[in-house]
C-alpha positions in Angstrom: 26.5 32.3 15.6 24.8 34.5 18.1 21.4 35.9 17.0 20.4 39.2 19.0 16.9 38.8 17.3 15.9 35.7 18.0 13.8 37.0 21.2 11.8 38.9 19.0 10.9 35.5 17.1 10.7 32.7 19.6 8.3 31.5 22.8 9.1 30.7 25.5 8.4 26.6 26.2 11.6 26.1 29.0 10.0 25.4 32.4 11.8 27.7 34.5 15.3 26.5 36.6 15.7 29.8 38.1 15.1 31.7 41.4 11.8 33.7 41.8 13.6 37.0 41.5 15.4 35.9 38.7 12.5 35.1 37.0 10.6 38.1 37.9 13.8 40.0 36.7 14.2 38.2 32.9 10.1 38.7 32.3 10.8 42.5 32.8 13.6 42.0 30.2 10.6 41.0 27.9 8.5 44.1 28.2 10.2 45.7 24.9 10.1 42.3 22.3 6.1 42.0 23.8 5.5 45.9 23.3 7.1 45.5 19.9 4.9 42.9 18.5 1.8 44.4 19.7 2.9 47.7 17.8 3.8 45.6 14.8 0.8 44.0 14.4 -1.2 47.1 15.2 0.7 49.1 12.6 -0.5 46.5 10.2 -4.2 47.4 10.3 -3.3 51.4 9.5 -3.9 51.9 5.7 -6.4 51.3 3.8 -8.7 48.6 4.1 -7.3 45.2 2.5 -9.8 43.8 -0.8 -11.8 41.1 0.5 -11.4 37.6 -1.1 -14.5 36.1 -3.1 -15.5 33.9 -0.9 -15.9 36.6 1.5 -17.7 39.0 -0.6 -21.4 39.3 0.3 -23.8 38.5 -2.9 -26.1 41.2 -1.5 -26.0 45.2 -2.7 -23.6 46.9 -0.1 -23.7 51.3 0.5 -21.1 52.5 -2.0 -18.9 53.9 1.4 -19.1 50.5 3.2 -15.3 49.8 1.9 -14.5 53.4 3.1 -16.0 52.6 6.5 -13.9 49.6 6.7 -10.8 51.4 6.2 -11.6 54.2 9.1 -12.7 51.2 11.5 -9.1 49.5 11.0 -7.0 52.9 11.5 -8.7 53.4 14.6 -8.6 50.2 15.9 -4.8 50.7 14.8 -3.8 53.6 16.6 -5.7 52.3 19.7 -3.5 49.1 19.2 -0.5 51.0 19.4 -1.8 53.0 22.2 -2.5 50.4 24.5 0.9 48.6 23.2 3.2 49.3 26.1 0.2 48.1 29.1 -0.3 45.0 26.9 3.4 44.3 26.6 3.9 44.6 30.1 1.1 42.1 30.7 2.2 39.8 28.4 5.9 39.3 29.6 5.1 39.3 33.3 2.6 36.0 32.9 5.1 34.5 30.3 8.2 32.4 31.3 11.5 33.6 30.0 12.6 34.1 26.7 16.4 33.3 27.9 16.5 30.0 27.9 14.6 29.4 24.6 17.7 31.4 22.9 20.1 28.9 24.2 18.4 26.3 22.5 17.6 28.1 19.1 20.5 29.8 18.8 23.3 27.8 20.2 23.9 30.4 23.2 25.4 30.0 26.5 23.6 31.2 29.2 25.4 34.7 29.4 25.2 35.2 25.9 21.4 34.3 25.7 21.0 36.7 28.8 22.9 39.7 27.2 20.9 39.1 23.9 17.3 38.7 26.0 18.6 42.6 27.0 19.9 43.8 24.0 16.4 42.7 22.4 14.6 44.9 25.1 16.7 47.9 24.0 16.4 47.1 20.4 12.9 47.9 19.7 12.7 49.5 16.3 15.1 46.6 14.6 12.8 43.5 15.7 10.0 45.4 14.1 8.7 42.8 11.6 8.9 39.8 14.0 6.4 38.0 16.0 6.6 35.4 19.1 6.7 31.5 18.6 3.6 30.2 20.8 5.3 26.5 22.0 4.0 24.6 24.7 6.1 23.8 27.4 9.0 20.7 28.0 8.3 20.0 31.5 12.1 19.7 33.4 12.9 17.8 36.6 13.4 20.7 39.3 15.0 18.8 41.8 16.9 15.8 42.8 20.0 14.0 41.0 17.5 14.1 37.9 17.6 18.1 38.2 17.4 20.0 35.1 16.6 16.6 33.2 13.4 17.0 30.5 10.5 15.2 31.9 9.9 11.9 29.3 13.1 12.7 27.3 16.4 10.7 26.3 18.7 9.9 29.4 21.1 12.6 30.4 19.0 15.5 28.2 19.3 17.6 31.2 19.7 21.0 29.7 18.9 23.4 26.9 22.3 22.6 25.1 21.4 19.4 25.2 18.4 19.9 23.6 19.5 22.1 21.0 22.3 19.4 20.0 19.6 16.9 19.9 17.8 18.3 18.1 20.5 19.5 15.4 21.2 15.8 15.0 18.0 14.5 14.8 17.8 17.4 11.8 20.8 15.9 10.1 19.0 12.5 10.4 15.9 14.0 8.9 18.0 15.7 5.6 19.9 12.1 5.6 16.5 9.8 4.6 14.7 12.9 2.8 13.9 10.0 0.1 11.7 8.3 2.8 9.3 11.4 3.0 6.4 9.8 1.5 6.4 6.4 3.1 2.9 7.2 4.6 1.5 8.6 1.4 2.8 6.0 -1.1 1.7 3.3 1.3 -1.6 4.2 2.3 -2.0 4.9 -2.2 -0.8 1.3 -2.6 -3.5 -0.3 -0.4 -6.1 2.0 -1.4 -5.1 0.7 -5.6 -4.7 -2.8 -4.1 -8.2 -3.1 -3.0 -9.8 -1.2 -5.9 -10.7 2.4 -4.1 -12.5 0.3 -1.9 -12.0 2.3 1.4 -13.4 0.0 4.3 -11.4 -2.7 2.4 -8.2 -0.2 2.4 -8.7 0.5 6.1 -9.0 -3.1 7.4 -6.1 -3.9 4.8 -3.6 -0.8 6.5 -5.1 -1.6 10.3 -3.8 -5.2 10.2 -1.0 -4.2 8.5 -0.2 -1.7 11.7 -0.8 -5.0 13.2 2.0 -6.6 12.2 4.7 -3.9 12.1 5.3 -4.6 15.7 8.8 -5.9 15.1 8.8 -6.8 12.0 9.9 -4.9 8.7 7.7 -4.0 5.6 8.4 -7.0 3.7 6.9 -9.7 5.7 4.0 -7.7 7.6 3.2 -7.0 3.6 3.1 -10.8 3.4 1.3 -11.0 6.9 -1.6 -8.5 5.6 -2.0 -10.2 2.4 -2.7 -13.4 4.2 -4.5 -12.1 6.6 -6.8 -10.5 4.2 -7.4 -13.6 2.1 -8.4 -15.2 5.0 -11.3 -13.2 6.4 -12.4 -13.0 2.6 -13.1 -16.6 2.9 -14.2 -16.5 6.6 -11.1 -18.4 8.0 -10.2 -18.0 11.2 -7.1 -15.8 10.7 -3.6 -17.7 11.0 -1.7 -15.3 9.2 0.8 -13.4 12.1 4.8 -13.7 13.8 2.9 -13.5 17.4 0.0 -15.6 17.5 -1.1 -15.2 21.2 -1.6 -11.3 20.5 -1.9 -10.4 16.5 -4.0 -13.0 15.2 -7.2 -12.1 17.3 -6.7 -8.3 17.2 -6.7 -8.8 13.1 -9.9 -11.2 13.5 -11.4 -8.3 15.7 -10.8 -5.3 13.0 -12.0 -7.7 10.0 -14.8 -8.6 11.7 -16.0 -4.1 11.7 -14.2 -4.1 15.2 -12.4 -1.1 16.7 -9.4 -2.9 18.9 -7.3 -0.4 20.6 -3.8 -1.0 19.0 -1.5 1.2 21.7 0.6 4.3 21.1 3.2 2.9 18.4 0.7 1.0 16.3 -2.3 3.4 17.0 -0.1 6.0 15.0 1.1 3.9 12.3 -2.6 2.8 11.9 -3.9 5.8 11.2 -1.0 7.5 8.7 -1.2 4.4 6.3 -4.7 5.3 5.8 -3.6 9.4 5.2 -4.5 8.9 1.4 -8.3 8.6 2.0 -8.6 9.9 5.6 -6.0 13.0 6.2 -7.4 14.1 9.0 -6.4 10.7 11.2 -2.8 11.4 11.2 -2.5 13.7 13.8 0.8 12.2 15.5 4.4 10.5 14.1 5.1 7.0 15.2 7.2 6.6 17.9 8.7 3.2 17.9 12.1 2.1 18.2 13.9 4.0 15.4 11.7 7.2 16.4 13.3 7.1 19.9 17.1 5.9 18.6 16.8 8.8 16.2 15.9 11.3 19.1 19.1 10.0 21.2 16.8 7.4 23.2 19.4 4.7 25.5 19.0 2.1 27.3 20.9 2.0 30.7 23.7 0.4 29.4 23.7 3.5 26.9 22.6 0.5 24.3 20.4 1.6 21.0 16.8 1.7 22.4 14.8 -1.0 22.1 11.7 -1.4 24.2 8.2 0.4 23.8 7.7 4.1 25.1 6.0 5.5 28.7 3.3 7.9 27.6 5.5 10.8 29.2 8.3 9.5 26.5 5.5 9.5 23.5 4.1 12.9 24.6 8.0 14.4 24.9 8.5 12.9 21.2 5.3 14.2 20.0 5.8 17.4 21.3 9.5 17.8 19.7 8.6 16.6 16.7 5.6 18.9 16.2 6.6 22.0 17.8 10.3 22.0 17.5 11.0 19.9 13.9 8.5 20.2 11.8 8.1 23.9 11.6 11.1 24.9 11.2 11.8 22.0 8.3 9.3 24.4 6.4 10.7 27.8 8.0 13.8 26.8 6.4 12.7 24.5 3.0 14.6 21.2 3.9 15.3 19.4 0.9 13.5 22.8 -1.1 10.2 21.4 0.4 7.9 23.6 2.3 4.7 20.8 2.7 6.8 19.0 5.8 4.6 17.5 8.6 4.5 15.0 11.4 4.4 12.2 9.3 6.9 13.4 6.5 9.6 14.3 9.3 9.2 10.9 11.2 9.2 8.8 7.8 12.5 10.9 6.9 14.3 10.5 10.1 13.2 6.7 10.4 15.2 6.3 7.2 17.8 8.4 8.3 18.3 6.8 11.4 18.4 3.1 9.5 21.0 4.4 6.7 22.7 6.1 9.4 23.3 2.5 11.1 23.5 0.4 8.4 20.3 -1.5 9.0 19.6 -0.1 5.1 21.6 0.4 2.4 22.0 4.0 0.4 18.9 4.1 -2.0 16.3 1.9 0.2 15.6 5.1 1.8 12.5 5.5 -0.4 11.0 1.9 0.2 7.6 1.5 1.2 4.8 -1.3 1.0 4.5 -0.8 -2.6 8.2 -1.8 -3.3 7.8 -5.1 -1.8 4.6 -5.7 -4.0 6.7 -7.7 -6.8 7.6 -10.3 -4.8 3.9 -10.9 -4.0 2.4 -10.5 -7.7 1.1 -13.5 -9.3 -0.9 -12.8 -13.0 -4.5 -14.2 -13.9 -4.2 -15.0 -17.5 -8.0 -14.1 -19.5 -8.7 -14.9 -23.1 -12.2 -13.3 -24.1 -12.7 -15.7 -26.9 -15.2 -18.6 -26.2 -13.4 -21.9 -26.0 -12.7 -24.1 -28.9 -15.4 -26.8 -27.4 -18.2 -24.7 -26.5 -19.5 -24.4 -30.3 -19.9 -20.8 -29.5 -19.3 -18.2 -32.0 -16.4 -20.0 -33.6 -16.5 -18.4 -36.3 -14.7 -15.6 -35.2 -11.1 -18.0 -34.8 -10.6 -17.0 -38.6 -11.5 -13.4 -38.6 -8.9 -11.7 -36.4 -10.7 -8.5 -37.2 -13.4 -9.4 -35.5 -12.2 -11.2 -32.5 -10.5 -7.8 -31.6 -13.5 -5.7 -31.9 -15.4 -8.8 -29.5 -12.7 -8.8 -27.4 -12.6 -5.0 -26.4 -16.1 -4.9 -26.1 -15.9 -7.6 -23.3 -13.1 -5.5 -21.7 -15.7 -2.8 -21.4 -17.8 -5.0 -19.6 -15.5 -7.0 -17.6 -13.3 -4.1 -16.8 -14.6 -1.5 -13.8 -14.8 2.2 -15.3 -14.1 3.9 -12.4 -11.4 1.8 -10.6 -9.7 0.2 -13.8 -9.7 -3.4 -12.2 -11.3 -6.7 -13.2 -14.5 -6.9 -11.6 -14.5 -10.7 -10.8 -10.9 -10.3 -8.7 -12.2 -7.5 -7.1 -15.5 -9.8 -6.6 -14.0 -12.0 -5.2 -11.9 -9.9 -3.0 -8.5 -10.4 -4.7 -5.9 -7.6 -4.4 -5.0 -6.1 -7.3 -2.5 -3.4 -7.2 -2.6 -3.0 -11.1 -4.8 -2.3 -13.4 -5.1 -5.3 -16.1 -2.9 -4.7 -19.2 -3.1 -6.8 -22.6 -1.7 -9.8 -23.5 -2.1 -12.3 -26.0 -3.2 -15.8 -24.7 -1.6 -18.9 -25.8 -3.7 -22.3 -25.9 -3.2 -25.6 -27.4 -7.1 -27.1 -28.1 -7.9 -30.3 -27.9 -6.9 -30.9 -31.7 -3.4 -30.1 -30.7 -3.5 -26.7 -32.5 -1.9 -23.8 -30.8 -4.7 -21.0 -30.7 -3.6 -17.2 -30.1 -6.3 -15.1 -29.4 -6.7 -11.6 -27.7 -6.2 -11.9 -24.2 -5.6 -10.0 -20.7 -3.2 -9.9 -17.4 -4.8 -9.1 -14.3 -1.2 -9.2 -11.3 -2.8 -9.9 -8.0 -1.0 -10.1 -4.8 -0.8 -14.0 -3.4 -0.1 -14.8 0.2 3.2 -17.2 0.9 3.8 -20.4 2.8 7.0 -22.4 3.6 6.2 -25.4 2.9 8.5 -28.8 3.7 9.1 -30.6 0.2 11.7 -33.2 -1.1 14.0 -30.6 -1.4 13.8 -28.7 1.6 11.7 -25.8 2.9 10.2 -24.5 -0.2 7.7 -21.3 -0.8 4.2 -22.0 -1.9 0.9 -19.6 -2.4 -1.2 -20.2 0.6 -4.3 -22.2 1.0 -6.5 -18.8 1.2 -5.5 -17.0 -1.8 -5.1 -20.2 -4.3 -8.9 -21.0 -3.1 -9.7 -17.8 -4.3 -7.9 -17.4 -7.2 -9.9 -20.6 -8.6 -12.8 -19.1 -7.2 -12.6 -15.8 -9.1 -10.8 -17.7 -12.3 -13.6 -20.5 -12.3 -16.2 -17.4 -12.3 -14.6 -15.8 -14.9 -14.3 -18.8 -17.5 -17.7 -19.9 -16.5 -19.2 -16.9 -17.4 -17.2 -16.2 -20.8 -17.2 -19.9 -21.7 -13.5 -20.9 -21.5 -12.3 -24.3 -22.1 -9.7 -23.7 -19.1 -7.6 -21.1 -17.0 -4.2 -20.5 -15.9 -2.5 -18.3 -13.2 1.0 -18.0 -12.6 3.1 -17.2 -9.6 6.6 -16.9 -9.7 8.1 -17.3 -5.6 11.1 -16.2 -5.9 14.5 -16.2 -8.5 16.8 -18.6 -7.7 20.2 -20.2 -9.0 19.5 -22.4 -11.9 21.3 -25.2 -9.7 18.6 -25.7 -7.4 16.3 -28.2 -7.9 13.0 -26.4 -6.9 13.0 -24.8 -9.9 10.0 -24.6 -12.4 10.2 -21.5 -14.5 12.6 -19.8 -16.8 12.1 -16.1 -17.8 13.5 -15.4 -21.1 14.2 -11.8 -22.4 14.8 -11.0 -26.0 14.3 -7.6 -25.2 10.5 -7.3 -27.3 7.5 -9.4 -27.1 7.9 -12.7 -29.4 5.9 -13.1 -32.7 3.1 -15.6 -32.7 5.1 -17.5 -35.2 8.0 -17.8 -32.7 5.7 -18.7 -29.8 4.6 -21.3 -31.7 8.2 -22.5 -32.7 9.1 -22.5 -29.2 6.3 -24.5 -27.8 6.8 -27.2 -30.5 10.5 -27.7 -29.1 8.8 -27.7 -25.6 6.4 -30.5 -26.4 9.1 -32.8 -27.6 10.5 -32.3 -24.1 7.5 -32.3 -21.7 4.5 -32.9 -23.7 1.9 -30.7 -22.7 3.0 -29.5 -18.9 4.5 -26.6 -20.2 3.5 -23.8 -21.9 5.5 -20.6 -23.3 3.7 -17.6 -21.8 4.1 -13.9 -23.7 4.9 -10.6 -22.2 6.2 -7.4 -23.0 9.9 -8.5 -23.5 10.1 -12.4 -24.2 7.8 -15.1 -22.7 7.5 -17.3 -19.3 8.4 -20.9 -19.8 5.9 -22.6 -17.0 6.6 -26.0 -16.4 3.3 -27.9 -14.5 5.0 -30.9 -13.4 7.4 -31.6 -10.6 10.6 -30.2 -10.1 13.4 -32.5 -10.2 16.9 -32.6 -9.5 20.0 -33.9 -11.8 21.9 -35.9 -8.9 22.7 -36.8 -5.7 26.1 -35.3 -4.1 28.5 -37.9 -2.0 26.7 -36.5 1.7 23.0 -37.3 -0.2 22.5 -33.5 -1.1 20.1 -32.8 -4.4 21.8 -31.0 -6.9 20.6 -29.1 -10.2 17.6 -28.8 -11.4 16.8 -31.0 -14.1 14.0 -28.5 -15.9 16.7 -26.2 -16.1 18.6 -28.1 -17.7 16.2 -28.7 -20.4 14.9 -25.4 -20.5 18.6 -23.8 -21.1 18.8 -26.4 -24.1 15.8 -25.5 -25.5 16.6 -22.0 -25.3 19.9 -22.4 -26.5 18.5 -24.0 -30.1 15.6 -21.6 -30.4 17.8 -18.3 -29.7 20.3 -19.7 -32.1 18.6 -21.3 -34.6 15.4 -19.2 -34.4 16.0 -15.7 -32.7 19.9 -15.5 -33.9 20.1 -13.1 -31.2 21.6 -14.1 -27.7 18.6 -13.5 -25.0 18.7 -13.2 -21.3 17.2 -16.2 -18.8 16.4 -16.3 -15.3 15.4 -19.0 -13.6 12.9 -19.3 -10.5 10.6 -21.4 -8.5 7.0 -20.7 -9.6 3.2 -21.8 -8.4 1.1 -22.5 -11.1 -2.6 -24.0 -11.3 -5.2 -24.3 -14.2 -8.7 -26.2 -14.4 -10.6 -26.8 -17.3 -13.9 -28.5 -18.9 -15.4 -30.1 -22.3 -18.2 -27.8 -23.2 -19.6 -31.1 -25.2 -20.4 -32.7 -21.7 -20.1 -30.0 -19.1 -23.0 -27.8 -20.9 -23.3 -25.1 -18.5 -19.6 -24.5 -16.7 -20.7 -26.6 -14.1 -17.5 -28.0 -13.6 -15.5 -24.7 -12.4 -18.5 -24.5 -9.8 -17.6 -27.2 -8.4 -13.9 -27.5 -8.5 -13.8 -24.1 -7.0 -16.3 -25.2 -4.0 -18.2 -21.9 -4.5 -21.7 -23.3 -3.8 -20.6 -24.9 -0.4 -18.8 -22.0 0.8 -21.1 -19.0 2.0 -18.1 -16.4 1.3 -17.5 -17.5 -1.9 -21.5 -18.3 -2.7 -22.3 -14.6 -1.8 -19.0 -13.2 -4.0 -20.4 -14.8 -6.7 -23.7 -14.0 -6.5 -22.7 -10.4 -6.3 -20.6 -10.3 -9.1 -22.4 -12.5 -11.9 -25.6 -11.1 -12.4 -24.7 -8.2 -14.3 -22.2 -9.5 -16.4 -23.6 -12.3 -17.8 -26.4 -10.1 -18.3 -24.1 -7.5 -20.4 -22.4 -10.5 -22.2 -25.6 -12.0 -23.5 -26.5 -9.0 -24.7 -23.4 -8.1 -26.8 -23.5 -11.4 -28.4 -27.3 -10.7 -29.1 -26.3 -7.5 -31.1 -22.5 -9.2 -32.0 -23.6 -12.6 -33.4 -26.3 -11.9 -36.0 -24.1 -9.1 -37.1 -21.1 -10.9 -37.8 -22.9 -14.3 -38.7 -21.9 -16.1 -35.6 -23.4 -19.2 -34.5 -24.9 -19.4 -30.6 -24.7 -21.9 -28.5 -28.0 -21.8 -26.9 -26.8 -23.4 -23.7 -24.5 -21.2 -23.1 -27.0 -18.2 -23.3 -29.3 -20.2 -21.3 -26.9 -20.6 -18.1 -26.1 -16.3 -18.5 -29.7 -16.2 -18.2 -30.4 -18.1 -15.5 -27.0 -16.4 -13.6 -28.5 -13.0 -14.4 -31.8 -13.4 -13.1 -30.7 -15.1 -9.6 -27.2 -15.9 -9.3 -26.3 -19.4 -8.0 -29.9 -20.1 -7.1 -30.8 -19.5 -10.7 -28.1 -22.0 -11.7 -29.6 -24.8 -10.0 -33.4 -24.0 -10.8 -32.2 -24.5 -14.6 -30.3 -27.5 -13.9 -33.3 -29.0 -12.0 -36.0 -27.7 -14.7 -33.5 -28.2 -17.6 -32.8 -31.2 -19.9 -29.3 -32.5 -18.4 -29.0 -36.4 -17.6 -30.9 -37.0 -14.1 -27.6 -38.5 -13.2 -25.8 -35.2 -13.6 -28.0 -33.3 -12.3 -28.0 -35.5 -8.9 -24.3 -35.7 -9.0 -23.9 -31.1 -9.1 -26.6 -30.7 -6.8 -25.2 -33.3 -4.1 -21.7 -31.4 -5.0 -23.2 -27.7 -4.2 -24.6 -29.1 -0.8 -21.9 -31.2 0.9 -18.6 -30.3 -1.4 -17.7 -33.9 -2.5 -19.3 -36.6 -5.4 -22.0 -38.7 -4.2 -20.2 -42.0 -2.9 -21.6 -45.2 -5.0 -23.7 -47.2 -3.8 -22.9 -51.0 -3.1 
């Protein structure tokens, strides 16, 4: 629908196709919509003086008439305005391009009509009163040649301002289509900013390698990419993690080593907009990549969806549309009924848009970002915060529950970081952690064979993946970096609380019950499970498997994680594996115990899990030495320096609540214990070995740790 106003409201930003005098002719036509505005916005000084805000408000004692002053200054700077109106309009319009050519575009004219409404909006004075002129920049056009007419870094054949205006009407609808992906940038960069603990430089690195890998590749695996990547220059690896090694794998090593690497026009964007939650004022322009330029009608000569890189004309065409011509009038007109629309939000939006629009995603992915992926990556620290059953160490507590929970949230107050929420030995160790640690109840069988069920924490971290070749075929496993630092931060942790062991849990990846990979079973009886039935359950387990398999709580049911080797059932005529032979046994044993047990029907799921524990006799191994070593944290300077930045102040704080907790509560200290804390709060790993060298261990162990700490592996025997 024509809009005789519209020249009242819109720059000009059309190079001009016409002839001199043609021009010369429509910038006369302008005179009135320029003399207008100037009038308009003189008019709006006349009055009296507008209240000035607080912050504006001088703290010094002003002349009572200083507001009257004011108000005399603006009416005659006013009337002046209006005075000199006409001269300044004529000015204006005569150094301006036409206004013509911009109403064909915004208002879906043809060129007559958009000439007879540039007129009728010079006579029309009085009615565009209240409007003011769009300020665009211009879209450079071809001006001669077979390419005539066609916009200078645009899509092939956008050779006038219909075109354009259709263009950009589609690229609208595309926009309103994937509204749900609006917040891709913000809920992304928020994930890797809670991932790594508020830790910004950590969050940058983390989001600039993750730009890294987006270069053909969707958010699920350059998630997995980043994760890897990360554990690896937390250890000091080279980096391996990456789909193009001959161009990813160094630019990551560069950017985790403090280095700035210039990651191009697509990825330099991206770069900066994942990291919009702690630095805004990076993400100054959308992402053009291939969906970007398919969504903005972008062909290849065979009029084939786009799918090469961008010229720097094509990026500054797109950068220009999407600034100038989208985004603004998203908020003019409330898309969606949200006015906070910018380059990022309208980009995000149409990239979904576009990929619904071609089926590349299905109706309600729109809205997926990094974070959704982050299930399939989480893998769960289990912590108990009561000593082990071997250490000797405030035992007493095992038969006052009372007691062990007021110990146990105590320790959460040291162990727990008050301003990020996360566990301070993951984030020590640089683990990422995109949740904050929730409570649990941990299950252990002691040396005695009884099942102990003390107060206990989750901490979900994020594990990088490997494919692995197995018995059974390519199978998933955690990768090399992130289980050596899992035991790193686990063997920390139950060294400096004095655990008889640990346990972490990863499940890959849900799979048919028939395949023979499979090592877990999630049961759901739709509530967490008594101790009582824990207990009943693991006794049906043991008959089964002995101790390489545990039941593990949670909110609605329990894990069943089995620690020995998955098996199959059979062999099929063609030598195929079939079934999974801990399946089978599982689904029997959950079978009886949900009808003999539960009476109540409960819902299983099957998958292929990593899992990995370590564990030492307090009796013998008098100061944790044993995780230490298993864990290689002496020989490894990442690991060394994690630990020695970590340790000091909690075994500090812990030595000190048992100080004040023990003779309170008539607990009995094991001496050793509070001896090693000591020696970890004063220097770290140095002070660890100074007490095993000055201390009263067997020579023979002593030798034995120390040779460990410096070259990794027991001293061979000598013949």
């Amino acid at each position: 629908m024509a809009d005789p106003f519209l020249a009242q409201r819109l720059g000009p930003f059309l190079a001009p196709s016409k002839s001199p005098w043609e021009n010369l002719l429509q910038r006369f036509k302008n005179i009135g919509p320029r003399t207008m505005e100037n009038i308009a916005a003189s008019a709006e000084m006349l009055g009296a003086a507008p209240q000035r805000s607080v912050m504006h408000q001088s703290k010094v004692p002003e002349p009572a008439f200083y507001d009257s002053a004011r108000t005399v200054g603006r009416n005659i700077a006013g009337l002046l305005g209006i005075g000199s109106a006409v001269p300044a309009g004529l000015l204006q319009a005569l150094v301006e391009d036409p206004i013509s050519e911009q109403l064909q575009l915004e208002a879906d004219l043809s060129e007559g009509q958009a000439e007879m409404a540039a007129m009728a909006a010079t006579g029309l004075i009085p009615l565009g009163a209240t409007t003011k002129a769009g300020k665009l920049s211009k879209l450079k056009r071809v001006k001669s040649g077979e390419s005539k007419g066609q916009y200078v870094g645009g899509p092939r054949g956008l050779d006038s301002p219909q075109k354009l205006g259709a263009m950009l009407k589609d690229y609208k609808q595309l926009v309103q289509l994937g509204i749900e992906g609006r917040y891709f940038y913000d809920d992304s960069s928020n994930f890797f900013l809670a991932a790594t603990g508020g830790n910004v430089p950590e969050a940058t690195k983390l989001a600039r390698s993750s730009a890294v890998y987006s270069q053909r590749m969707g958010v699920d695996p350059n998630l997995g990419h980043a994760i890897k990547a990360h554990y690896e220059a937390a250890l000091g690896n080279k980096i391996t993690a990456g789909g193009f090694p001959a161009t990813q794998r160094p630019t990551v090593q560069e950017i985790y080593k403090g280095g700035d690497p210039d990651l191009g026009p697509k990825r330099g964007p991206y770069s900066k907009n994942l990291q919009v939650a702690w630095e805004p004022g990076l993400s100054d322009k959308p992402v053009n990549d291939i969906w970007q330029g398919r969504a903005m009608g972008y062909t290849d000569p065979a009029g084939e969806p786009w799918s090469s890189g961008f010229s720097p004309t094509q990026h500054e065409f797109m950068n220009a549309v999407t600034n100038e011509r989208v985004t603004p009038k998203l908020n003019e007109e409330k898309l969606g009924g949200y006015d906070d629309w910018d380059n990022l939000k309208t980009q995000a939006a149409s990239w979904s848009g576009e990929q619904l629009d071609t089926g590349y995603i299905k109706p309600g992915e729109e809205g997926y970002n990094y974070s959704t992926f982050e299930p399939k990556y989480r893998g769960l620290l289990t912590r108990e915060t009561m000593p082990g059953s071997t250490t000797g160490h405030l035992q007493e507590m095992l038969s006052d529950p009372i007691v062990r929970r007021d110990f146990h949230e105590e320790m959460m107050e040291i162990l727990i970081d008050p301003t990020s929420g996360k566990d301070k030995i993951a984030r020590g160790f640089h683990l990422l952690t995109p949740d904050d640690p929730f409570q649990a109840r941990g299950f252990y069988v002691n040396p005695d064979g009884q099942v102990e069920m003390n107060p206990a924490y989750h901490v979900p971290f994020l594990a990088g993946r490997k494919k692995v070749d197995r018995k059974y075929g390519k199978m998933t496993t955690v990768d090399p970096a992130t289980e050596a630092l899992v035991r790193a931060a686990e063997g920390t942790y139950s060294q400096v609380t004095a655990q008889n062991m640990y346990g972490f849990n990863y499940v890959m990846a849900q799979d048919a019950k028939t395949l023979p990979q499979v090592t877990s079973a999630l049961v759901d009886m739709g509530r967490p499970p008594t101790d009582t039935e824990l207990i009943d359950v693991y006794q049906r387990m043991s008959k089964v498997w002995g101790d390489m398999a545990i039941p593990s709580p949670h909110d609605i049911g329990f894990n069943i994680l089995y620690f020995g080797p998955p098996k199959h059932l059979k062999k099929d005529k063609a030598g195929r594996y079939q079934g999974s032979k801990f399946a089978s046994e599982a689904g029997k044993i959950i079978d009886d115990f949900s009808k003999n047990t539960l009476k109540q029907k409960v819902g299983v799921q099957y998958a292929q899990s990593k899992t990995g524990f370590d564990q030492t006799d307090w009796s013998t191994d008098r100061y944790g030495m044993g995780y230490v070593q298993s864990a290689d944290i002496g020989r490894r300077p990442k690991l060394r320096q994690a630990y020695d930045d970590v340790v000091p102040e909690i075994a500090a704080k812990i030595n000190a609540l048992e100080n004040r907790f023990a003779p309170k509560h008539g607990l009995t200290v094991n001496k050793d214990i509070q001896k090693m804390r000591e020696a970890l709060a004063r220097g770290g790993m140095k002070g660890l070995e100074k007490l095993i060298k000055t201390g009263t261990l067997p020579v023979t162990l002593v030798a034995t740790f120390m040779y460990e700490l410096r070259f990794g592996t027991s001293e061979p025997e000598q013949t």
